[in-house]
C-alpha positions as CSV (number, residue, x, y, z in Angstrom):
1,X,-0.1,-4.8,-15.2
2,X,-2.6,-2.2,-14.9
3,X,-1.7,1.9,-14.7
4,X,-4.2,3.2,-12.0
5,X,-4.0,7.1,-10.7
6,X,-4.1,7.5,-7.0
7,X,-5.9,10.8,-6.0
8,X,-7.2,12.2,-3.5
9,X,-4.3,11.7,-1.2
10,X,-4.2,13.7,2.3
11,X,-0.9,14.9,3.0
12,X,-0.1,13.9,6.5
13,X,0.7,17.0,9.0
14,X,4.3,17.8,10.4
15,X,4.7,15.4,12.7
16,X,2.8,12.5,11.5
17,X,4.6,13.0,8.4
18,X,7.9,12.5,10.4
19,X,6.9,9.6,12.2
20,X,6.3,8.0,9.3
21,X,9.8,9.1,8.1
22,X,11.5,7.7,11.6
23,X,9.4,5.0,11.2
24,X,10.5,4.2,7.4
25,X,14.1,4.7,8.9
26,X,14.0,2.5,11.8
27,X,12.6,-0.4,9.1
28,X,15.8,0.3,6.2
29,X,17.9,-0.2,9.3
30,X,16.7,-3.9,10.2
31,X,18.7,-4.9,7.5
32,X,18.5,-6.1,3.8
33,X,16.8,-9.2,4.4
34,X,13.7,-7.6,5.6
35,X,11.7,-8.1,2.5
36,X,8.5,-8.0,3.8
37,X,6.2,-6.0,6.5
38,X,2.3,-6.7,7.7
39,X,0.2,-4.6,9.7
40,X,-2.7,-6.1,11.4
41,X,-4.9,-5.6,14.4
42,X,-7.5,-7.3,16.2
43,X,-9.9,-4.8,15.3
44,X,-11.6,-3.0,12.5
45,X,-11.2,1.1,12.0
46,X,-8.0,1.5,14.0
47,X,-5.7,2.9,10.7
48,X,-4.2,-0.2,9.2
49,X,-4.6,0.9,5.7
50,X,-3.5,4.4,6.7
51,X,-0.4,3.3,8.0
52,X,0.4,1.0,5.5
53,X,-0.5,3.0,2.6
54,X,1.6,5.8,3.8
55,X,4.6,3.8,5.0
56,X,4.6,2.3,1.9
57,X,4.8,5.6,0.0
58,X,7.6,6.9,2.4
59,X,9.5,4.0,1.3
60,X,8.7,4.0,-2.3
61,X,9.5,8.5,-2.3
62,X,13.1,7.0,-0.4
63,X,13.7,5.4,-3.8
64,X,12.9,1.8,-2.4
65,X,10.7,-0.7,-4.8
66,X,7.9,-1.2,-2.9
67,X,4.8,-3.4,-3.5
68,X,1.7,-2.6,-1.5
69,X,-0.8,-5.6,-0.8
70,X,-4.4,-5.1,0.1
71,X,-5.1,-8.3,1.9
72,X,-8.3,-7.2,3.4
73,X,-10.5,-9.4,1.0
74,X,-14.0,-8.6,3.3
75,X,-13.4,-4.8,3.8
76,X,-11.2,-3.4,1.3
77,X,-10.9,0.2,1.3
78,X,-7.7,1.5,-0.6
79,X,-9.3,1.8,-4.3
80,X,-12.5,3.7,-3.4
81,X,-10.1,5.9,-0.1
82,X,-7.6,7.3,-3.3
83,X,-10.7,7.3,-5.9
84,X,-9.1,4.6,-8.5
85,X,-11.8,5.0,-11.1
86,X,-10.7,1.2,-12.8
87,X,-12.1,-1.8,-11.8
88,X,-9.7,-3.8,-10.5
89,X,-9.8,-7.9,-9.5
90,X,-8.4,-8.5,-6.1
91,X,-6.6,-10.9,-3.8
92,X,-9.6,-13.2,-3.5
93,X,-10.1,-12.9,-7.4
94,X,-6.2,-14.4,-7.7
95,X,-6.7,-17.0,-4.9
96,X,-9.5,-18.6,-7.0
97,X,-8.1,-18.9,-10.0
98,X,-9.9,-16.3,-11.6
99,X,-7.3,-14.1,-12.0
100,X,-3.9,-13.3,-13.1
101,X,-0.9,-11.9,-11.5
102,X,-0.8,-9.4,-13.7
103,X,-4.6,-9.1,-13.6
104,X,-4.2,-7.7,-10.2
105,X,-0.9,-6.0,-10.4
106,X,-1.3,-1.9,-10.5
107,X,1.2,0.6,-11.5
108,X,0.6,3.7,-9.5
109,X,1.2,7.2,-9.9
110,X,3.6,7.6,-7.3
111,X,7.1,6.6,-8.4
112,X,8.0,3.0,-7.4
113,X,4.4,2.2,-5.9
114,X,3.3,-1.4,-7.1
């Protein structure tokens, strides 16, 4: 597993940062057998990574484990949006066989971040 530092981070303002607090709420309350969550759209530039980035830190800061995935193998923007200075193999890197699990896995900065 690799340590990266995320930096760089823009906290959100007042309310945004509560709806993403309500919105971390409402998902612990759909029950323990939610394991996993996806955010799409049919369009490019309307805030998926934004949204899942920062959901997933809300959840990981409410002391949940949380593994983010970047599955946006032609347009990934995560690494180079919180300036991780590593080169890291992706998704498409592990779906071809070129690379491991732990090859892809980063530790992050913030506290139970994957």
């Amino acid at each position: 597993m690799i340590d990266i530092e995320l930096r760089n981070i823009e906290e959100p303002d007042f309310r945004t940062d509560e709806a993403y607090k309500q919105l971390r709420t409402n998902l612990i309350f759909c029950g323990d057998d939610v394991k996993t969550i996806v955010f799409t759209s049919c369009h490019e530039n309307e805030g998926k990574s934004e949204v899942s980035f920062q959901v997933a830190r809300s959840l990981a800061e409410a002391g949940n484990k949380v593994l983010l995935l970047d599955c946006d193998i032609r347009k990934s923007v995560l690494t180079s949006r919180y300036d991780v200075e590593k080169k890291i193999d992706g998704l498409s890197d592990f779906l071809a066989g070129r690379a491991s699990l732990d090859d892809i896995l980063c530790k992050t900065n913030i506290p139970n971040l994957l």
